[in-house]
Structure formats: structure tokens, C-alpha cells
Backbone as CSV, one residue per row, in Angstrom:
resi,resn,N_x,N_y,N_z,CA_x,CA_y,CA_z,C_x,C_y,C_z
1,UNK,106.801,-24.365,106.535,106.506,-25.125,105.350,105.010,-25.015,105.066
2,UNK,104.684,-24.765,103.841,103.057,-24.568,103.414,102.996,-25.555,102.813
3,UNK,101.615,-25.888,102.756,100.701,-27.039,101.782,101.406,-27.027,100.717
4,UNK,101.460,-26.127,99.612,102.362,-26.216,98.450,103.565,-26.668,98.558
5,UNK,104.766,-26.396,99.484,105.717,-27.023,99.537,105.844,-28.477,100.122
6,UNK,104.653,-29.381,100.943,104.598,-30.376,101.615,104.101,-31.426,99.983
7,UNK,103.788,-30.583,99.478,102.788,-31.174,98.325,103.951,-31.704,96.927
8,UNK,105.245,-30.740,97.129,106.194,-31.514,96.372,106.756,-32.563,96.531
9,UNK,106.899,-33.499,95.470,107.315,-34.859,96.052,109.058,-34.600,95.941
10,UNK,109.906,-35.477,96.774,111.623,-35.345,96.069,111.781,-35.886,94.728
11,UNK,111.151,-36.623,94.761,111.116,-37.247,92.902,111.307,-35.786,91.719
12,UNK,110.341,-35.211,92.061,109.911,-34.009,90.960,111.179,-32.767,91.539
13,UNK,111.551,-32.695,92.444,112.616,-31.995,93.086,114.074,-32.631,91.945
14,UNK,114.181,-33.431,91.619,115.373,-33.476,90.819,115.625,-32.819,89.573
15,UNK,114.513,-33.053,88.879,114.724,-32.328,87.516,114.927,-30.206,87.784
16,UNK,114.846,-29.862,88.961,115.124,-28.841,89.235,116.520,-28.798,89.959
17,UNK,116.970,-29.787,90.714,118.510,-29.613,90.854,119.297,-29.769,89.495
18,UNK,118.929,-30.887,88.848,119.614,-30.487,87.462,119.746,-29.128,86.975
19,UNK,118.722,-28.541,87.100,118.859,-27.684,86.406,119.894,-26.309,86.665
20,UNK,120.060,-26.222,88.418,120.256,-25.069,88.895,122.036,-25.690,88.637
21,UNK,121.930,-27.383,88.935,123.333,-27.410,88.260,124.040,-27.281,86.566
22,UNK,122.882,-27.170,86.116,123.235,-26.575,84.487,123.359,-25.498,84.457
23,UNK,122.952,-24.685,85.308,122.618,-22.740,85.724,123.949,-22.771,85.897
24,UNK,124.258,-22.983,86.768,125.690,-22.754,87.465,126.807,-23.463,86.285
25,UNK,126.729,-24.421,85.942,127.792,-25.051,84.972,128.241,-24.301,83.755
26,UNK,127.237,-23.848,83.411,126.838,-22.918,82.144,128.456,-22.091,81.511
27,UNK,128.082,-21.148,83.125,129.431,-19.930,82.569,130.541,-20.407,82.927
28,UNK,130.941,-21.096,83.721,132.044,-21.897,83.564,132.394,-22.915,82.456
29,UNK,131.616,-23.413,81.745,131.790,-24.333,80.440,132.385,-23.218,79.299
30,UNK,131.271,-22.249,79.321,131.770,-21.206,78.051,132.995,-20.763,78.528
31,UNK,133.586,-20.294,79.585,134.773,-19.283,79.796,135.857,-20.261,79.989
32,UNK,135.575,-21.905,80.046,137.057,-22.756,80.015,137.402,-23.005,78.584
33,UNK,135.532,-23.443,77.702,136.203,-24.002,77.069,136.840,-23.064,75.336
34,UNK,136.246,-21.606,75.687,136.125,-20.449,74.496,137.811,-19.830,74.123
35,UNK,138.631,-19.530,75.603,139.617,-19.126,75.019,140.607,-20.707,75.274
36,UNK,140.454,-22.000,75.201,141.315,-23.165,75.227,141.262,-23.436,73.674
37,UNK,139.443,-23.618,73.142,139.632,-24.839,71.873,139.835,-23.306,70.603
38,UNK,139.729,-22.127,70.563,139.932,-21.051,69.886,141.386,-21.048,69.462
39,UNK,141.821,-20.721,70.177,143.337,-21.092,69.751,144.227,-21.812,69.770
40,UNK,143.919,-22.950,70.493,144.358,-24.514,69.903,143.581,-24.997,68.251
41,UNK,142.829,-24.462,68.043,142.246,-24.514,66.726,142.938,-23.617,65.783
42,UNK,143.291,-22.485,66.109,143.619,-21.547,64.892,145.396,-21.820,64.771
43,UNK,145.827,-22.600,65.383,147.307,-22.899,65.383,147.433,-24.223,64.967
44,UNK,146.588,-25.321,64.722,146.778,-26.636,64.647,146.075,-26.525,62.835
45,UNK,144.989,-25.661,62.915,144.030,-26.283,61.829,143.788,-24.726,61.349
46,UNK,143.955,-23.469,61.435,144.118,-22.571,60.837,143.209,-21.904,61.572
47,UNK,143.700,-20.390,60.971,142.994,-19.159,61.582,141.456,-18.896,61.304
48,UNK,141.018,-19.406,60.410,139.686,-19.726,59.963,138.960,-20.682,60.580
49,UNK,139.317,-22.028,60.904,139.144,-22.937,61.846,138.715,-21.947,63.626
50,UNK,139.609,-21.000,63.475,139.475,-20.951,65.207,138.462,-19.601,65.118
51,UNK,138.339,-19.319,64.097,137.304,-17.884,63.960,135.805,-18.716,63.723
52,UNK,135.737,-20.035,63.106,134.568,-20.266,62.928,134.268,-20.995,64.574
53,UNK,135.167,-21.427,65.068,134.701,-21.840,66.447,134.689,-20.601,67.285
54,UNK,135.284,-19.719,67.161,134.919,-18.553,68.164,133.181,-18.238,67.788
55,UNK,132.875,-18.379,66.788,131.440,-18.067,66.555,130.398,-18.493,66.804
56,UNK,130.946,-20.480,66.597,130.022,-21.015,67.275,130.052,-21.371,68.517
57,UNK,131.162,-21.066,69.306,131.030,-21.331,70.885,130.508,-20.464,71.442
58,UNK,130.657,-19.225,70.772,129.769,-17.913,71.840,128.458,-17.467,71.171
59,UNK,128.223,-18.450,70.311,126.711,-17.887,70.257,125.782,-19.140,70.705
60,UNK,126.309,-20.409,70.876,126.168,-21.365,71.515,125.624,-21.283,72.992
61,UNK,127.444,-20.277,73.443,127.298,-20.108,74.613,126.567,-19.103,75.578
62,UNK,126.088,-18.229,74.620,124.877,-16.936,74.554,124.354,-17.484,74.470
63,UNK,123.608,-18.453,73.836,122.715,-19.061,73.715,122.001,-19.981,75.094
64,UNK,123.005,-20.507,75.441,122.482,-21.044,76.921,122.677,-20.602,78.207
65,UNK,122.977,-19.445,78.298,123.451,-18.412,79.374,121.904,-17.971,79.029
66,UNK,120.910,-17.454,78.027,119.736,-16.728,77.951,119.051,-17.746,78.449
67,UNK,118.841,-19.195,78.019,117.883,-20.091,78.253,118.133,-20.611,79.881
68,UNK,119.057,-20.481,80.113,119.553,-21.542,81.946,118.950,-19.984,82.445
69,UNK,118.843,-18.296,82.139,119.118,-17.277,83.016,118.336,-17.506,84.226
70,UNK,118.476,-17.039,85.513,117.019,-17.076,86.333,117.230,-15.772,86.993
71,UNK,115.850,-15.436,87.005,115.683,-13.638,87.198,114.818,-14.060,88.387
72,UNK,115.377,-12.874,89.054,114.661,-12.480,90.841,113.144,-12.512,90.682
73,UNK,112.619,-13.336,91.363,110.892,-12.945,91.282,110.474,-13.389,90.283
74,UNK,111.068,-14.237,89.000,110.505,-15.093,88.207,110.441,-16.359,88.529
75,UNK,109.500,-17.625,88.194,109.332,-18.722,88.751,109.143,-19.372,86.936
């Protein structure tokens, strides 16, 4: 353990478990919830209905798959 790591408090350590549990939650949220509410939408409320949610769930869900990403050797 180095000075820098003795120097983190657990307090400030949480807002980084959140996060690695939003990392991880991420692609499992998009891949349950993209092919469930898509076509429960385009059969209840029309084919247009489930095309405009296919659009906004995966660019949504692109969307936070880029922002949660964490790359090797980036901090």
C-alpha cells in the first residue's frame, strides 16, 4: 500500500463503487430491456411505436456503454 492509496478515505471510495456497478449494469440493462419493450411495443401500440423505441433504447444505450466504458491504463 503507498501513501496515495493510504491517503484515500472509504467515504470517497463509494462514488467509485457506484460506478463500476453502473459499468457492469450497463450491458445487461440494454440487452434485457431492447429486445423485451421493442416488441411488446410494436404488437400492443404499433410497429412504429416499437421502431421509435428501438431507436431510442440503442442510442440511449450506446450512449452509456461510451460514457460508463473503462479502457486499460486509463484512470
Amino acid at each position: 500500500m503507498t501513501n496515495a492509496d493510504s491517503a484515500v478515505s472509504p467515504i470517497s471510495q463509494r462514488p467509485r463503487a457506484a460506478l463500476k456497478a453502473l459499468v457492469a449494469f450497463t450491458p445487461l440493462a440494454g440487452s434485457l430491456l431492447f429486445p423485451l419493450a421493442v416488441p411488446l411495443l410494436m404488437t400492443r401500440v404499433g410497429i412504429g411505436a416499437g421502431v421509435l423505441a428501438a431507436v431510442l433504447i440503442g442510442s440511449l444505450w450506446f450512449t452509456a456503454m461510451l460514457r460508463t466504458s473503462e479502457m486499460p491504463g486509463h484512470s
